[in-house]
N, C-alpha and C positions, 0 to 999 in steps of 0.2 A: 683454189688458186691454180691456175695454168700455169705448168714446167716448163722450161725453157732447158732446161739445165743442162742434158746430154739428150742424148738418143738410144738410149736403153731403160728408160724411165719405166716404158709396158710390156708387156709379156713377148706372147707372141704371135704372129700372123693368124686367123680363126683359121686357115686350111690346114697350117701343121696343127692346132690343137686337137683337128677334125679326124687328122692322119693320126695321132699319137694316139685318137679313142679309138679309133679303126683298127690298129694291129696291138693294140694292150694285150690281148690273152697269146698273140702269138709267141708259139715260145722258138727263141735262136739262140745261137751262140753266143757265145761273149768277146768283148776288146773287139767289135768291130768285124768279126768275122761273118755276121749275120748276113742275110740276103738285099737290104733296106742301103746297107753300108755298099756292097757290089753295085747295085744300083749307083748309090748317088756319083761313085766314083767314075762309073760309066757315063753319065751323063756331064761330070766335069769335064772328062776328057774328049766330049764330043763337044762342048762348050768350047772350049780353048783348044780344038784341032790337036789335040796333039796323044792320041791314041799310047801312046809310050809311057806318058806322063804317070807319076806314082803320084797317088794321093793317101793324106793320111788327115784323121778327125782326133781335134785335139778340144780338151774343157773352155779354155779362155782366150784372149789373148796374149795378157804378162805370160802366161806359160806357153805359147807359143813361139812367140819373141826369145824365151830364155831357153826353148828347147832348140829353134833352130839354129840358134848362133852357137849354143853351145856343141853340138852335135857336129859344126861345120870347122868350126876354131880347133887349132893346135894349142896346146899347153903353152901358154910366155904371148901369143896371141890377143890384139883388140878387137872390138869391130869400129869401125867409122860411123859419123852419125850427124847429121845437122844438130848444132848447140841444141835447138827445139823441141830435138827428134822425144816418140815419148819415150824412149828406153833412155835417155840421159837424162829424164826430168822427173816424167811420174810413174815410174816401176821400181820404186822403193831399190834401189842396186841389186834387181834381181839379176842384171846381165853378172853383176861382180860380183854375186856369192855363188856365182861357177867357176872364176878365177879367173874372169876376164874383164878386162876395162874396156869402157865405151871412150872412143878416141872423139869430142864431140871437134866437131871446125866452124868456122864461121859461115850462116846461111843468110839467106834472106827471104821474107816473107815466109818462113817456114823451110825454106826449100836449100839442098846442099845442089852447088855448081860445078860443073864439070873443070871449070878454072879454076877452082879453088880447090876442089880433090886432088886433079894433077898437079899444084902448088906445092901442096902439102905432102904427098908420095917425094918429090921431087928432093926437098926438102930434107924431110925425114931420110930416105935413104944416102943422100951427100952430106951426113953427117956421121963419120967414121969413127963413132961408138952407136950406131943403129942397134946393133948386136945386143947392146944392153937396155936394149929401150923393150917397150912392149910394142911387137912388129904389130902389122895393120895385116889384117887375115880375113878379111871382109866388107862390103859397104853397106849400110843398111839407111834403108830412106822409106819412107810411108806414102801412100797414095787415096785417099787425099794428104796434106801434111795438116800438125797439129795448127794449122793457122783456116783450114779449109781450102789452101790455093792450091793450085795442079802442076804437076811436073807435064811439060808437051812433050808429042814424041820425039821430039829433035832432042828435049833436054835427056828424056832417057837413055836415046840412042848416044848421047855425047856422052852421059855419064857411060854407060856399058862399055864402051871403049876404051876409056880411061881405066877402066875395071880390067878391060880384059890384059888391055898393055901390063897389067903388073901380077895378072894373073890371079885377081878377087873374085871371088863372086857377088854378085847383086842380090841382096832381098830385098822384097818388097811387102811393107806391111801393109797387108790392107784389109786391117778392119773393118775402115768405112767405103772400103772398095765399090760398094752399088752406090754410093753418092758421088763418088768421083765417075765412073762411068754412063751416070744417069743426066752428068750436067752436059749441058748443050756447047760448056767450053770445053770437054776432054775430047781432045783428037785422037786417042788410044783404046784402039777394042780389047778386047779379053782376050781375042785371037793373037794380037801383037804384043801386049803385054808377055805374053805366053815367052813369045820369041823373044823379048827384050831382056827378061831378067834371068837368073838361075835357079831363082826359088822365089815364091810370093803366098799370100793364103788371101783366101776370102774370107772374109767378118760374113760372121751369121750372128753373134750377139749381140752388132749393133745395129743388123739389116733383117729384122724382120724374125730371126730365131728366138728361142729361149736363153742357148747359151749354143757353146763352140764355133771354130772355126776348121777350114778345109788349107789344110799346109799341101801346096801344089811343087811339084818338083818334073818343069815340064820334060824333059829330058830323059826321064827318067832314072836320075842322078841321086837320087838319096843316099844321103852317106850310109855307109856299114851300120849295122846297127840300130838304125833312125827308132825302130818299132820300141824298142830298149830303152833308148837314149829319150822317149816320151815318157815312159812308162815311171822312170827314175825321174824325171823332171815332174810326178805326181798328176802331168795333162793324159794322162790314159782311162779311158770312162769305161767298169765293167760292161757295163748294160751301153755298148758303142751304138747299140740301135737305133738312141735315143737322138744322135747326133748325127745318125745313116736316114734317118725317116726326113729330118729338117730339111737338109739337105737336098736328100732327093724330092721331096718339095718345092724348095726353094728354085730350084731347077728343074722341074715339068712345066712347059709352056710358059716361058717370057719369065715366072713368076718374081725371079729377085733382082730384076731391075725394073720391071713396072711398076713394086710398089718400093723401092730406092726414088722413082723419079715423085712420086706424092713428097715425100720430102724436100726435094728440091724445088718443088712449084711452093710450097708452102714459106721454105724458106726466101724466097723470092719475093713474096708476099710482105714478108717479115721484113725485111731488106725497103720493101716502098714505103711501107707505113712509118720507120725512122729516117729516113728521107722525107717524106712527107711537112716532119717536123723540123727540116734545119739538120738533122742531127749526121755528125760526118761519122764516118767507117774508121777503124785504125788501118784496114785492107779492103780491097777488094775481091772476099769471097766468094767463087761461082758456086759453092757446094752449100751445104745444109748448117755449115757454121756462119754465123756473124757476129762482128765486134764491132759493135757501136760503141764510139768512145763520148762517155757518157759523165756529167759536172758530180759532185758529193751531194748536189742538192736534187737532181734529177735520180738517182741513185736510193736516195734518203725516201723519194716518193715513190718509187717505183717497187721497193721492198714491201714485203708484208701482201701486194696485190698479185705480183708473177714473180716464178722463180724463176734464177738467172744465173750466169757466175760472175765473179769478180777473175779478169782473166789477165790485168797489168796495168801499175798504178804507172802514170807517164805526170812528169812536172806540171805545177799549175791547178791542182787540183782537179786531175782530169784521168779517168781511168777507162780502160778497155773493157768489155765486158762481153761475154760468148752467151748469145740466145740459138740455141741447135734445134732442131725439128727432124722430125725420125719419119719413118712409114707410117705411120700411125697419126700422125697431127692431125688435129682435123682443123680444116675451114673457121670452124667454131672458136676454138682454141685462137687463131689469129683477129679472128674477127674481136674476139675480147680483148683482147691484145691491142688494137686498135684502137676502141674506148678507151681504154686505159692513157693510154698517151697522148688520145684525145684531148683528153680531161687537164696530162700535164700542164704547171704553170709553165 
């Protein structure tokens, strides 16, 4: 049966598995201090121009997510978040068993707006018991968001200003960062992102790695402590090499957005053949997610042949459903896919 289901379904790229039989006997140091780890960091930061820039390789994402906000937050401290965002839906209250709450606001299509964050600051601070509230100490927003759609660079640069007026910083999750910079709709490079946000990280476990991510601090701005404040939050990998080797892979010649954009063509793919049939979108996703919203009886046939999610039941007997496609999908995989719905009554 062909997965639909996430984008972390298969391993990893055959070059890093190729890298990780190539340096197995070498022996390095540990936590990252290896030569593999230098590497990959040098080449981020020639990636995103910003030679300054601190990088740090962390196990996941949930623990990425809960290391940097916690690392960045004061005690009594939120972070902000689209309702959607995934740290207010599906990381289990990892932000809040650090002692801090996810402030979520009203979004759309996934996405938090720069008139609604300055709404809401505006708001919250002209209310004279703020003091006893739990202040806002952060904005965090995901790039792609949990819906597949794109922040443009107008909407970043509006959000960042609103950020800076109140004196927040910006994270940006991006796990699925090579799907959002691979789609033909993102106006935002790597290089500007850099400049846009105060902190962000690249997905390697849903782009092509086995596991981790690369937490970028272009500025060179890591809070005190960061290396620490990983290691307690349990994202610290003795053997960092393992995450220094991905990496610097992932980033020799083109390699993690070239194969980020197979994803995107495929999901594009995905996107005509339920079109093909009538079938309408909940959104319109440019990335590697889509949610065809799909009847109990279309749903009832379609189980048991491809997996998929159930992603939000909407009135009428009518629910959303997320079919994602990774680096890895192949041609094959959609073309069955295809048949499949072919075949639908």
């Amino acid at each position: 049966m062909r997965n639909f289901t996430c984008d972390y379904t298969e391993g990893a790229h055959p070059l890093i598995l190729q890298r990780l039989i190539d340096t197995n006997l070498s022996q390095e140091p540990g936590y990252g201090e290896d030569r593999f780890c230098a590497s990959a960091k040098d080449r981020i930061r020639k990636a995103i121009g910003r030679p300054e820039a601190d990088v740090f390789f962390l196990s996941g994402g949930t623990q990425t997510n809960a290391t940097v906000i916690d690392a960045i937050l004061r005690p009594g401290e939120g972070v902000i978040a689209a309702a959607t965002g995934h740290i207010a839906v599906h990381e289990a209250g990892a932000i809040e068993t650090s002692g801090h709450k996810v402030l979520a606001l009203e979004q759309k299509e996934g996405k938090l707006s720069a008139p609604v964050l300055e709404s809401w600051l505006k708001n919250f601070y002209a209310d004279m018991a703020w003091e006893h509230m739990v202040a806002p100490g952060m904005v965090y927003i995901s790039l792609p968001t949990e819906y597949g759609t794109l922040y443009s660079k107008a909407e970043l640069m509006a959000l960042k200003a609103v950020c800076a007026s109140y004196d927040l910083p910006l994270f940006v999750d991006g796990a699925r960062l090579g799907y959002a910079l691979a789609s033909p709709a993102c106006d935002i490079t790597l290089e500007e992102l850099a400049l846009v946000c105060d902190v962000f990280y690249i997905g390697g476990t849903k782009v092509g790695a086995l596991c981790g991510e690369a937490v970028v601090f272009p500025a060179g701005n890591a809070p005190k402590g960061f290396f620490t404040t990983i290691k307690r939050h349990g994202a610290l990998l003795a053997k960092g090499r393992l995450l220094g080797i991905q990496f610097d892979t992932l980033f020799t010649d083109g390699l993690y957005l070239s194969i980020a954009q197979n994803a995107i063509d495929r999901a594009m793919e995905v996107k005509e053949l339920f079109r093909s049939k009538g079938i309408q979108f909940f959104l319109d996703s440019p990335t590697n997610q889509q949610f065809p919203v799909l009847s109990d009886a279309q749903i009832e046939y379609l189980s048991g042949k491809v997996a998929f999610e159930i992603w939000e039941k909407l009135p009428g007997g009518r629910t959303v459903t997320r079919f994602a496609t990774s680096w890895a999908t192949g041609a094959d995989s959609v073309a069955e896919l295809g048949g499949i719905l072919n075949a639908m009554p």
